[in-house]
N, C-alpha and C positions, 0 to 999 in steps of 0.2 A: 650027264653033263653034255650039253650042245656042243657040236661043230661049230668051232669059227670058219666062218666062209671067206676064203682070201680070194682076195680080188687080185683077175688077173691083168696087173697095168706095166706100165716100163720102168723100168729105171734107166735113169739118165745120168753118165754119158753112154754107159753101155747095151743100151736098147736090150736089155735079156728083159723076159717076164721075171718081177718080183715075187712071182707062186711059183711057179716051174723052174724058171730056168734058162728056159730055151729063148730063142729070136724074139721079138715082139713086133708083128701079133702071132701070137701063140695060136691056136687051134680055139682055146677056152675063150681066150680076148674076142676070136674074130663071129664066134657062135651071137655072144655077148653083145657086140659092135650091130650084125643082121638083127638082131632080137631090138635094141636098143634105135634102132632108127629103120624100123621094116618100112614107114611108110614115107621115107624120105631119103631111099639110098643116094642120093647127090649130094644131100650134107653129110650124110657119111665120107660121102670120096673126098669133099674137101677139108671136112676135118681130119683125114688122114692121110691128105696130098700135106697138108701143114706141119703134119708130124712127121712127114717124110722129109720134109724142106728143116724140118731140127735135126732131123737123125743126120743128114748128109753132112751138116755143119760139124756135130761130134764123130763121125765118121767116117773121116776123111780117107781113111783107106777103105774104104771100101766103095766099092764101080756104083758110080747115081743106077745104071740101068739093073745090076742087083735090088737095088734099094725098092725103086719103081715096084718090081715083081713084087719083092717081098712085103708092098703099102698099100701097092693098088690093084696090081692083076686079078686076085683073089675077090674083088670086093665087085667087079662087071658085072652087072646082072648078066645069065644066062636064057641065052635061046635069042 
C-alpha cells in the first residue's frame, strides 16, 4: 500500500502545519517553498510577505517582528 504524501501547508487561523504540527513554515514547507520557486526567490518573499500580512491579521497577539522572522528571514538568499 502507497504512502499518502501530506502536504505540508497552514491552517488557518492558527498558522500550525496541517502535517506536523508545528509554526508554519515548518522545516518541510520551507524545503518545499526553495525547491518550488529556485529560480525566482522574489516571488517567493512576496508570496510569503502576503502570508505574513494574513497571519498578522489572525494573530494578533503575536509581535509583527516575530512574525517577520518567522516568514521572511529564513527565505534571504545567502552570501
Amino acid at each position: 500500500m502507497p504512502r499518502r504524501h501530506r502536504e505540508h501547508l497552514p491552517t488557518r487561523p492558527t498558522w500550525r502545519c496541517q502535517s506536523c504540527g508545528i509554526a508554519w513554515p515548518c522545516s518541510a514547507a520551507k524545503l518545499r517553498l526553495l525547491a518550488e520557486y529556485r529560480h525566482d526567490r522574489l516571488a517567493m518573499t512576496v508570496y510569503l510577505a502576503t502570508l505574513q500580512a494574513e497571519a498578522g491579521e489572525q494573530l494578533t497577539e503575536v509581535d509583527p517582528a516575530v512574525l517577520t522572522e518567522r516568514f521572511l528571514s529564513w527565505a534571504r538568499p545567502r552570501g
